[in-house]
Backbone as CSV, one residue per row, in Angstrom:
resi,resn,N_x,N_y,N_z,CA_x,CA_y,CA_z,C_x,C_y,C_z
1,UNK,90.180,113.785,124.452,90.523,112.441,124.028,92.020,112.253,124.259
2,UNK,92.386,110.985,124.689,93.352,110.517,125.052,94.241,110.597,123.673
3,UNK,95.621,110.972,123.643,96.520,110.971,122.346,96.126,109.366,122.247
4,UNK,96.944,108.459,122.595,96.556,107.181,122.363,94.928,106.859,121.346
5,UNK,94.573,107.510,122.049,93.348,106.426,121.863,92.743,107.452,120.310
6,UNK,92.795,109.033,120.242,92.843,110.160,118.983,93.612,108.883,117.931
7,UNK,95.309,108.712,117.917,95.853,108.058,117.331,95.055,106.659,117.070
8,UNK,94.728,105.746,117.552,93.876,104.692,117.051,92.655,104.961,116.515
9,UNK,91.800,105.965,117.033,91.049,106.190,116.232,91.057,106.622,114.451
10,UNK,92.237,107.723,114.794,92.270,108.046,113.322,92.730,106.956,111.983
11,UNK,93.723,106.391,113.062,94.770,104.767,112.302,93.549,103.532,111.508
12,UNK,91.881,103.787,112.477,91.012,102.834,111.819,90.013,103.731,111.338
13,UNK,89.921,105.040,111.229,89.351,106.140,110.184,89.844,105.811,108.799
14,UNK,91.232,106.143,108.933,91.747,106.515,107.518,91.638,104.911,106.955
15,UNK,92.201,103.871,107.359,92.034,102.798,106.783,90.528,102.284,106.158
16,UNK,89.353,103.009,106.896,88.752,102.135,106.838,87.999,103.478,105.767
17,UNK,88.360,104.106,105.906,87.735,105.487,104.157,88.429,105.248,103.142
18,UNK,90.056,104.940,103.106,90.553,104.205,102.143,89.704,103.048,101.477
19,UNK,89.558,102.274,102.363,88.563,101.005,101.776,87.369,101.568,100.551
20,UNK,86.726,102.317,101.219,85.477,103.403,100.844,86.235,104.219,99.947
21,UNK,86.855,105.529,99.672,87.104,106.175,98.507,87.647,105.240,97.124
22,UNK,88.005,103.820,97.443,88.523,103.592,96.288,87.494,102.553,95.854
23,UNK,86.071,102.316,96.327,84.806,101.492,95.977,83.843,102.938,95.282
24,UNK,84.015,104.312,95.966,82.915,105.258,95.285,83.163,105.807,94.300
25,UNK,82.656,106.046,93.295,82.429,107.205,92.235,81.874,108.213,92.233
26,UNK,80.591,107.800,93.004,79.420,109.220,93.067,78.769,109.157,94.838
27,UNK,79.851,110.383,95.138,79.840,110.596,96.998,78.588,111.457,97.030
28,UNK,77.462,111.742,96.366,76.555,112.454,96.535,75.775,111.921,96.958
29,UNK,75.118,110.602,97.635,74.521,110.213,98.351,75.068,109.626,99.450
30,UNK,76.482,109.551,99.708,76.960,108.830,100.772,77.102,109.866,101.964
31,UNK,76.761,108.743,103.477,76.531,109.408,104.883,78.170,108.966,105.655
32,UNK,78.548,109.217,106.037,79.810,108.605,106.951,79.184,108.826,108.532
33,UNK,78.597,107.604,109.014,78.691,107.638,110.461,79.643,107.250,111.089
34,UNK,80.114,107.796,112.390,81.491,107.651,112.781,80.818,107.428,114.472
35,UNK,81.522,106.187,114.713,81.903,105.784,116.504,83.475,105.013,116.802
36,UNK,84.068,106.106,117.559,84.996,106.047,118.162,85.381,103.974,118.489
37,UNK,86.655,103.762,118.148,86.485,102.487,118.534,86.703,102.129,119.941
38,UNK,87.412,102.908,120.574,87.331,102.603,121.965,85.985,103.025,122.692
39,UNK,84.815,103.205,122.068,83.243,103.374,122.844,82.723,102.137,122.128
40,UNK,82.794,101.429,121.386,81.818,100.363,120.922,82.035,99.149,122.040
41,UNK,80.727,99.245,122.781,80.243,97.809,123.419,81.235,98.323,124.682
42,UNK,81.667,99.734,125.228,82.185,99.832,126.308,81.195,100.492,127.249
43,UNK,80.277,101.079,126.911,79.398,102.520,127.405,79.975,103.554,127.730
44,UNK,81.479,103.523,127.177,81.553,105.061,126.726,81.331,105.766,125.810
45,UNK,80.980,107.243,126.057,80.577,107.811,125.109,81.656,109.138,125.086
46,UNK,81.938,109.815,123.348,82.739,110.577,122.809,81.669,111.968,123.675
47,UNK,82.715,112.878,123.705,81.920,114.295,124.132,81.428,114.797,122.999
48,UNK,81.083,116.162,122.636,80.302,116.573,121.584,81.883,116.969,120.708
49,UNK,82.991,117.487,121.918,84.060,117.964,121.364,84.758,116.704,120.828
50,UNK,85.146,115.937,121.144,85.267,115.206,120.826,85.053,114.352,119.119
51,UNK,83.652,114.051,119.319,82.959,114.093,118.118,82.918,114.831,117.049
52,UNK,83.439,115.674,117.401,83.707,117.055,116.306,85.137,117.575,115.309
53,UNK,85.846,116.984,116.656,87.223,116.808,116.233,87.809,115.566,115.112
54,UNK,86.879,114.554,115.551,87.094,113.775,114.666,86.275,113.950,112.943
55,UNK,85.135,114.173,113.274,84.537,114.801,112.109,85.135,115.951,111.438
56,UNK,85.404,116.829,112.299,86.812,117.860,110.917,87.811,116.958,110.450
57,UNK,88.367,115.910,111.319,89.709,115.025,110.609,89.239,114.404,109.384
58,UNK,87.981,114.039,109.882,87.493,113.333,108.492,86.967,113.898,107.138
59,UNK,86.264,115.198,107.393,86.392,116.329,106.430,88.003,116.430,105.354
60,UNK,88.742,116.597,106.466,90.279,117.230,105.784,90.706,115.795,104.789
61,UNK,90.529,114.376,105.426,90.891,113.471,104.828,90.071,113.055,103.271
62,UNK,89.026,113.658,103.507,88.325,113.732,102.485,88.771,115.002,101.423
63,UNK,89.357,115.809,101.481,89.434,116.662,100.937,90.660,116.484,100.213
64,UNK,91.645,116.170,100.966,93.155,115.627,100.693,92.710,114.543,99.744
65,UNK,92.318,113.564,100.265,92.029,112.306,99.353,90.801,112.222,98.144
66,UNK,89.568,112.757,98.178,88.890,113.153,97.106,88.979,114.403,96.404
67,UNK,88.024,115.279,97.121,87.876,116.361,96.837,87.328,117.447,97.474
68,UNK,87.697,118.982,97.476,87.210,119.626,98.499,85.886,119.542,98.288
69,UNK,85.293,119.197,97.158,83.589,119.634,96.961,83.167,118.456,98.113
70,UNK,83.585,117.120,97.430,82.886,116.061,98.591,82.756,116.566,99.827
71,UNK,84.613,116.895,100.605,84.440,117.041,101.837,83.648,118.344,102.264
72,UNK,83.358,119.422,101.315,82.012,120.232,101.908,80.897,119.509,102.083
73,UNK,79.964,118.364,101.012,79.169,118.200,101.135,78.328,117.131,101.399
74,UNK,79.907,116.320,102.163,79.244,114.868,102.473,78.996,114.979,103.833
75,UNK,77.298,114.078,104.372,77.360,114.847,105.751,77.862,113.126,106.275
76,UNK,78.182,113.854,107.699,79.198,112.941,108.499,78.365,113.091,110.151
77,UNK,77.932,111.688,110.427,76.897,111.681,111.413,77.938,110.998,112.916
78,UNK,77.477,111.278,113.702,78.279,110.551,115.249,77.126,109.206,115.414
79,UNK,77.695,108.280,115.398,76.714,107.388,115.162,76.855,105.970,116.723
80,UNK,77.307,107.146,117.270,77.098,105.880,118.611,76.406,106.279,119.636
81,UNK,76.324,106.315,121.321,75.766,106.722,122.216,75.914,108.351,122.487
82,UNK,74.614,108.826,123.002,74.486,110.177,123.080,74.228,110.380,124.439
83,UNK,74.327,110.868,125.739,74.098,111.513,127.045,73.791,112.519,127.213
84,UNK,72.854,113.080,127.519,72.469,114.217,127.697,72.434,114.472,128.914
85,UNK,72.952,115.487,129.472,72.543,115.855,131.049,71.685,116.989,131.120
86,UNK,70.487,116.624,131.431,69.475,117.718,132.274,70.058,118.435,133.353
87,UNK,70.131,119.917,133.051,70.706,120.944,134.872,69.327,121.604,134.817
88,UNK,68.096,121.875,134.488,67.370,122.320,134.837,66.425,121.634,135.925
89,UNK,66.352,121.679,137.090,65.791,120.857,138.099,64.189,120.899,137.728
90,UNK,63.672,119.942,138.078,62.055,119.378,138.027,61.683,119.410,136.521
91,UNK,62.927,119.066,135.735,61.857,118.969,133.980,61.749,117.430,133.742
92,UNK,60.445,117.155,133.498,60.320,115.970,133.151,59.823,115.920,131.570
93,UNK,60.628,114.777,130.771,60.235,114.705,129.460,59.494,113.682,129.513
């Protein structure tokens, strides 16, 4: 991921969990799906690394800002386009 674009992402992460940690009380049922804002309505899609990187940021921000229990046990989904590339030749699903 582009620094630029890491930096905007995280700039409308944290703002937009701020919004969210100071509406919850009880994070034991809450999901955090996360899509990159530079992939919405572009057809790009985040890599897996990618996706991952941002999901630990959001872990740590949770942890810093709630609590470490939450950020162990809130799950945090990639919630935009997925690509898969087939390398095994002749598999049909």
């Amino acid at each position: 991921m582009e620094e630029g674009e890491a930096d905007k992402t995280m700039e409308v992460i944290n703002r937009q969990m701020k919004a969210l940690a100071d509406k919850i009380s009880d994070w034991s049922s809450v999901v955090i799906a996360y899509e990159p804002v530079w992939a919405i309505g572009t057809g790009k899609t985040a890599s897996p690394e990618q996706a991952q990187e941002v999901h630990e940021k959001i872990r740590e921000w949770l942890k810093k800002t709630v609590s470490a229990d939450v950020a162990k046990k809130t799950r945090i989904i990639y919630g935009g386009k997925v690509v898969f590339s087939i390398t095994v030749p002749n598999l049909w699903l």
